[in-house]
C-alpha positions in Angstrom: -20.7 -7.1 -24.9 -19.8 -8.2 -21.3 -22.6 -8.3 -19.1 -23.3 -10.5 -16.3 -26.9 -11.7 -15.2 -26.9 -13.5 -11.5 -29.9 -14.9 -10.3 -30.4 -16.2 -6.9 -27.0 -16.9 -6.4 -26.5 -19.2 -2.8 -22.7 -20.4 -1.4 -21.6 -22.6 1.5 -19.0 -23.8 3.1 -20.6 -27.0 5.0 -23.7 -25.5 7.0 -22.0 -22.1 7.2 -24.5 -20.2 4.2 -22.0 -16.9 3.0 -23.8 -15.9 0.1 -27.4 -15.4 0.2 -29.8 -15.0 -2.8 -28.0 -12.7 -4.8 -29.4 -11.2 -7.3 -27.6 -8.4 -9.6 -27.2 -7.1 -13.0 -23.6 -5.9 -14.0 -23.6 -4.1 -17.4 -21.8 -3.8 -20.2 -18.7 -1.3 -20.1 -19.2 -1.0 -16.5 -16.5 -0.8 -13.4 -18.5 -2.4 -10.8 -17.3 -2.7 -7.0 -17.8 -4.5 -3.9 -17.3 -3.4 -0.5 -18.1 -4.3 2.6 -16.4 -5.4 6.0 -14.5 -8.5 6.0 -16.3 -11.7 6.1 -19.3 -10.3 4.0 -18.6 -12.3 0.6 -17.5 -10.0 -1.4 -14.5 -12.1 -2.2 -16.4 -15.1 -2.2 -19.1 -13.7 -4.8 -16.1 -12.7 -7.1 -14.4 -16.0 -7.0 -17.9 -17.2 -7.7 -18.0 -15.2 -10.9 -14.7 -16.5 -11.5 -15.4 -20.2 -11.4 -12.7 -20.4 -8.3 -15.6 -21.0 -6.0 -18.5 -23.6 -7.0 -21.7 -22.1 -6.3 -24.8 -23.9 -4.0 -27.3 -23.1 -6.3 -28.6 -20.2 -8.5 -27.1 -19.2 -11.7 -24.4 -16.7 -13.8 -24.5 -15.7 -17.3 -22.4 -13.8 -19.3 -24.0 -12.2 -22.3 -26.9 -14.3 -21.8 -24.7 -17.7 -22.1 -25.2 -19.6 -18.6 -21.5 -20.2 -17.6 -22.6 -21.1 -13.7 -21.0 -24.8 -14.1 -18.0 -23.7 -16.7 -14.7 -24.2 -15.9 -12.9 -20.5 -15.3 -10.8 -21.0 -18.1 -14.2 -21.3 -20.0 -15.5 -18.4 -18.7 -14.4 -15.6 -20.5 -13.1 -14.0 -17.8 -9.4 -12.9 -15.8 -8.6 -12.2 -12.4 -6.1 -10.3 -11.0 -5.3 -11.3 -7.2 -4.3 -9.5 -4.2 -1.1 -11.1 -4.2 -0.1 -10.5 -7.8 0.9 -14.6 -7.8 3.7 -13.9 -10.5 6.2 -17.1 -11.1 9.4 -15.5 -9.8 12.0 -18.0 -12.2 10.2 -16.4 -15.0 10.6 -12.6 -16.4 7.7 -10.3 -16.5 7.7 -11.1 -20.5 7.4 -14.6 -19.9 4.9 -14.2 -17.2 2.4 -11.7 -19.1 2.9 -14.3 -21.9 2.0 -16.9 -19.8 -1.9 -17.9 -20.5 -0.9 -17.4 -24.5 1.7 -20.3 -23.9 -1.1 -22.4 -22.1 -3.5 -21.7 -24.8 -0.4 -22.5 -27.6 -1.1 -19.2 -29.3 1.7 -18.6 -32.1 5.1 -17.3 -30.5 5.2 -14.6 -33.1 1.7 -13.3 -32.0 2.6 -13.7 -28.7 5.1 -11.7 -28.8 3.4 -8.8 -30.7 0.6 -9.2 -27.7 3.1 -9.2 -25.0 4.5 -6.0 -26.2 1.3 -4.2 -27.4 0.3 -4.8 -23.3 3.9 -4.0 -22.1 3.6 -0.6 -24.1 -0.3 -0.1 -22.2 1.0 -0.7 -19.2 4.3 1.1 -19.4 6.3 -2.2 -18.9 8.4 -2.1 -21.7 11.6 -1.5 -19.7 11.2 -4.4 -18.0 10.5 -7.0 -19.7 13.9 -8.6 -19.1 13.3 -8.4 -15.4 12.0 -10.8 -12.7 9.6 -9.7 -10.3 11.8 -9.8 -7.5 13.7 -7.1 -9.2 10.2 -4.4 -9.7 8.9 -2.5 -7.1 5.0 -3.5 -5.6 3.3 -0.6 -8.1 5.4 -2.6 -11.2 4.5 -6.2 -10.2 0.8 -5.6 -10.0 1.0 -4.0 -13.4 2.8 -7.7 -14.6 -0.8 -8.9 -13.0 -2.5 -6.8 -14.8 -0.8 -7.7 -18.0 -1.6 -11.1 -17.6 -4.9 -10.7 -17.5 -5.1 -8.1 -20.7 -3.2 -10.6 -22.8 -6.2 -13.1 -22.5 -8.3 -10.5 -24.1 -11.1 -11.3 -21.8 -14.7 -9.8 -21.4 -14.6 -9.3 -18.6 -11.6 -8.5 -15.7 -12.4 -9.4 -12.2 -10.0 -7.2 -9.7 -9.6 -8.8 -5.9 -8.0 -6.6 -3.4 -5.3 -5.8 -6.1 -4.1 -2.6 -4.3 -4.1 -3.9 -0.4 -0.6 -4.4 -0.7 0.9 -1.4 -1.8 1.6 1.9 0.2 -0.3 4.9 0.6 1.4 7.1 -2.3 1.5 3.6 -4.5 -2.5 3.0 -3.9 -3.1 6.2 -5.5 -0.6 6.1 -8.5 -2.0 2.4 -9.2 -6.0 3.8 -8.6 -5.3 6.3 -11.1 -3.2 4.0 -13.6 -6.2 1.0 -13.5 -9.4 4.0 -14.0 -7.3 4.7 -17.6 -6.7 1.2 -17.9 -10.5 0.5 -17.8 -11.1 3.8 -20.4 -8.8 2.5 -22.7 -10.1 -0.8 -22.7 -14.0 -0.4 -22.9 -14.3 -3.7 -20.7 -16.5 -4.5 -18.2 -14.3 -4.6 -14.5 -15.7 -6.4 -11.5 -13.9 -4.9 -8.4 -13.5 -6.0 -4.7 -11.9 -3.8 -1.7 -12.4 -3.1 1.7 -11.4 0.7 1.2 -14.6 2.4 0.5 -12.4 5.3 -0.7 -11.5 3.3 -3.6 -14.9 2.0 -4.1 -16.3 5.6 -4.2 -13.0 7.1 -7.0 -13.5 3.9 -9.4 -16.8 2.6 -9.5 -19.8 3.7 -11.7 -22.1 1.2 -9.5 -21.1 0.1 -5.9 -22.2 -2.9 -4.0 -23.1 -3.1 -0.1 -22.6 -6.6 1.2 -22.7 -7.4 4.9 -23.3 -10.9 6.1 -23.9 -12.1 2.3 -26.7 -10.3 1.2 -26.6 -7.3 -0.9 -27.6 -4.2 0.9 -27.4 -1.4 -1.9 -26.5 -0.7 -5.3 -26.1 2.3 -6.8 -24.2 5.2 -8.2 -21.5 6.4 -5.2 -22.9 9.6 -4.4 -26.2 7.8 -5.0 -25.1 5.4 -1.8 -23.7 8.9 -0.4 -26.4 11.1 0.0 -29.2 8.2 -0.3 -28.5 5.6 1.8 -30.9 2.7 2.3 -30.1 2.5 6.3 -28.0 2.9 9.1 -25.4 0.4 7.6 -24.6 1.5 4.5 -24.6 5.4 5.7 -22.1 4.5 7.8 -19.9 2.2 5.8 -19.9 5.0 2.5 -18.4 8.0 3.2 -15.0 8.8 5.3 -14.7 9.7 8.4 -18.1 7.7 8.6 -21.1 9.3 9.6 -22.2 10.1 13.2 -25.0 8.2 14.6 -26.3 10.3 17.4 -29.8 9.5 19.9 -32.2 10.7 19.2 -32.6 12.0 22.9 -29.7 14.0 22.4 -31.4 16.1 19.4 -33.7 18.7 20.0 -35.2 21.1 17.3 -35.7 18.0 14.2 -39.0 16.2 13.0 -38.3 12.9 14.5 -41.4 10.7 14.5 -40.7 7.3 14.3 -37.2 7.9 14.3 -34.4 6.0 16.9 -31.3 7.2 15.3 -30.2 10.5 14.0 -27.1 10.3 11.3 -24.8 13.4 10.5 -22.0 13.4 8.2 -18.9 15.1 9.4 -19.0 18.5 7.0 -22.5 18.8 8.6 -22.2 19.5 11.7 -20.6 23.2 12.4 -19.4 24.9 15.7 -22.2 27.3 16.6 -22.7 29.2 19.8 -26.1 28.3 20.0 -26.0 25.3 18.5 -28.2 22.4 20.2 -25.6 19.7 20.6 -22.9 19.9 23.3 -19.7 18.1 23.8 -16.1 17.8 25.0 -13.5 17.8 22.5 -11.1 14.8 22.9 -8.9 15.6 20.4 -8.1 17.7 16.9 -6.8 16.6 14.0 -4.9 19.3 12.2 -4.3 18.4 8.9 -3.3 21.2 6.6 -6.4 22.3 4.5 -8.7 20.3 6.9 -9.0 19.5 10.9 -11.7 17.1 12.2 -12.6 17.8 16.1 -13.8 14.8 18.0 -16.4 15.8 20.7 -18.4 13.6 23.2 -21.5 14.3 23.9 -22.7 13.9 27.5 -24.2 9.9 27.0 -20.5 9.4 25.7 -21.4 9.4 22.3 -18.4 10.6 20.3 -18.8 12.6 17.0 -16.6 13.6 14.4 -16.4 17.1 12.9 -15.1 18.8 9.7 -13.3 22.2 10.8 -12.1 24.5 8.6 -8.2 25.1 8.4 -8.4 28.2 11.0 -10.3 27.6 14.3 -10.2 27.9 17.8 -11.4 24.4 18.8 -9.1 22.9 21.8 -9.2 19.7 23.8 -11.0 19.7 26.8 -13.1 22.3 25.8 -16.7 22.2 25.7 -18.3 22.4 21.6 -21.9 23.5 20.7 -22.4 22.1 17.6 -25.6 22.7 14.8 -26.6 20.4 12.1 -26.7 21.8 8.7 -30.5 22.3 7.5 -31.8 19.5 5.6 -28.5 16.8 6.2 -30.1 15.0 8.9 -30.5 11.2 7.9 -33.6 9.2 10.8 -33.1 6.0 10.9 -35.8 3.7 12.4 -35.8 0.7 15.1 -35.2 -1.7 12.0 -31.9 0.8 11.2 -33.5 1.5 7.6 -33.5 5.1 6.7 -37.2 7.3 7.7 -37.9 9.3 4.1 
């Protein structure tokens, strides 16, 4: 079992407060993320979890065993870093073998481990290698590998992708959703790129400013957003927040703000919206139009391959029945 309990969880750095009350259940099995812009603590609550950072106050248990003052190598837990931090003297054996050496595990077990992970992770080739000598995809593997050799409960993941290319991002998103099948652990996740968060997770957390916003299922967080924020921070391109002045034809009592995603809103000749395109998109089995409305409010919208949309053109738009999100004064969302 690998399930974490945190309970009114509080961090500082002097009199600047970045994590505020936190309180969230991570279960057992689970591939949990974080997300949020930068500066929210969502590093800061994974390095928390990790024992990197020392908490202000609250608490963290694993399995039910309060491990809020442990010392990370007590904690039953690895991290894999953004920057892979792989010794570059040493060969990726040695360096997935690493934490067995610290722990003085028997070489001959070691060894067995080190290959049993090499073979997971398709590193087998390479074990003779030093990093410099592996691509960015192979290294974060190595990371990776470091982290499964501990045999931990649970693996805490921070930015591992952010610096890899676009094809390398996907290849490595796919390779670490097997990984997590294959190991039946529990995998604590923290990116900036809400298109990860929404391809990996089984439960993503909304931070902003150190508090906890939302948690839920991705399309949970999609198509049930508790306000303005996290509408627009799930979902890509982000939603269009349009005023409400600018709407005619929708129930909006009480409402300030009217949200539309992209694939929403649809060219229509008597649609009730009106804008100038500023530019298209052309993408191949998509295009996205972006039209500004006459208060200067730009909007994005999803156009099929084949259209007739051109810049500096006016656009009549409709929104799809029933996917208008009204957002109130205090930006949460109007039921």
């Amino acid at each position: 079992m690998a399930a974490i309990t945190i309970r009114s969880l509080n961090k500082a750095y002097g009199k600047q407060r970045v994590l505020h009350d936190i309180d969230l259940d991570i279960a057992d099995n689970s591939f949990v993320v974080f997300v949020g812009p930068s500066g929210c603590g969502k590093s800061t609550l994974l390095r928390t979890i990790a024992g990197l950072e020392e908490k202000e106050s609250g608490s963290i248990a694993l399995d039910g065993r309060d491990i809020s003052d442990d010392a990370p190598v007590d904690r039953d837990v690895a991290m894999v870093f953004q920057s892979y931090a792989l010794y570059p003297q040493m060969s990726v054996a040695e360096n997935i073998a690493f934490p067995l050496s610290v722990a003085r595990t028997d070489k001959a077990e070691a060894d067995r481990k080190v290959r049993d992970v090499a073979e997971l992770l398709r590193l087998t080739e390479y074990l003779e290698r030093k990093p410099a000598a592996l691509s960015g995809g192979q290294r974060q593997r190595v990371a990776i590998g470091r982290a499964i050799v501990r045999e931990p409960k649970v693996f805490l993941f921070d930015e591992p992708l952010s610096n890899l290319d676009a094809e390398l991002r996907v290849e490595m998103r796919l390779q670490i959703a097997q990984l997590r099948r294959r190991l039946g652990a529990t995998f604590v996740y923290v990116t900036h790129d809400q298109v990860e968060a929404m391809t990996l997770a089984d439960t993503i957390v909304v931070l902003r400013a150190g508090v906890i916003e939302q948690v839920g299922a991705p399309l949970d967080l999609y198509h049930r957003p508790a306000n303005r924020f996290v509408a627009g921070f799930i979902g890509s391109p982000r939603m269009n927040f349009i005023p409400v002045a600018e709407v005619s034809g929708l129930e909006l009592k009480g409402a300030e703000t009217v949200g539309v995603r992209p694939e929403h809103l649809h060219p229509d000749p008597e649609g009730p919206l009106v804008g100038t395109v500023r530019s298209v998109e052309n993408l191949g089995s998509i295009s996205y139009a972006y039209a500004a409305l006459p208060d200067e409010t730009l909007l994005t919208v999803t156009l099929p391959p084949e259209h007739d949309v051109a810049v500096d053109q006016p656009l009549r738009l409709s929104i799809q029945p029933g996917r208008a999100f009204l957002f109130g004064r205090d930006g949460k969302t109007i039921a």
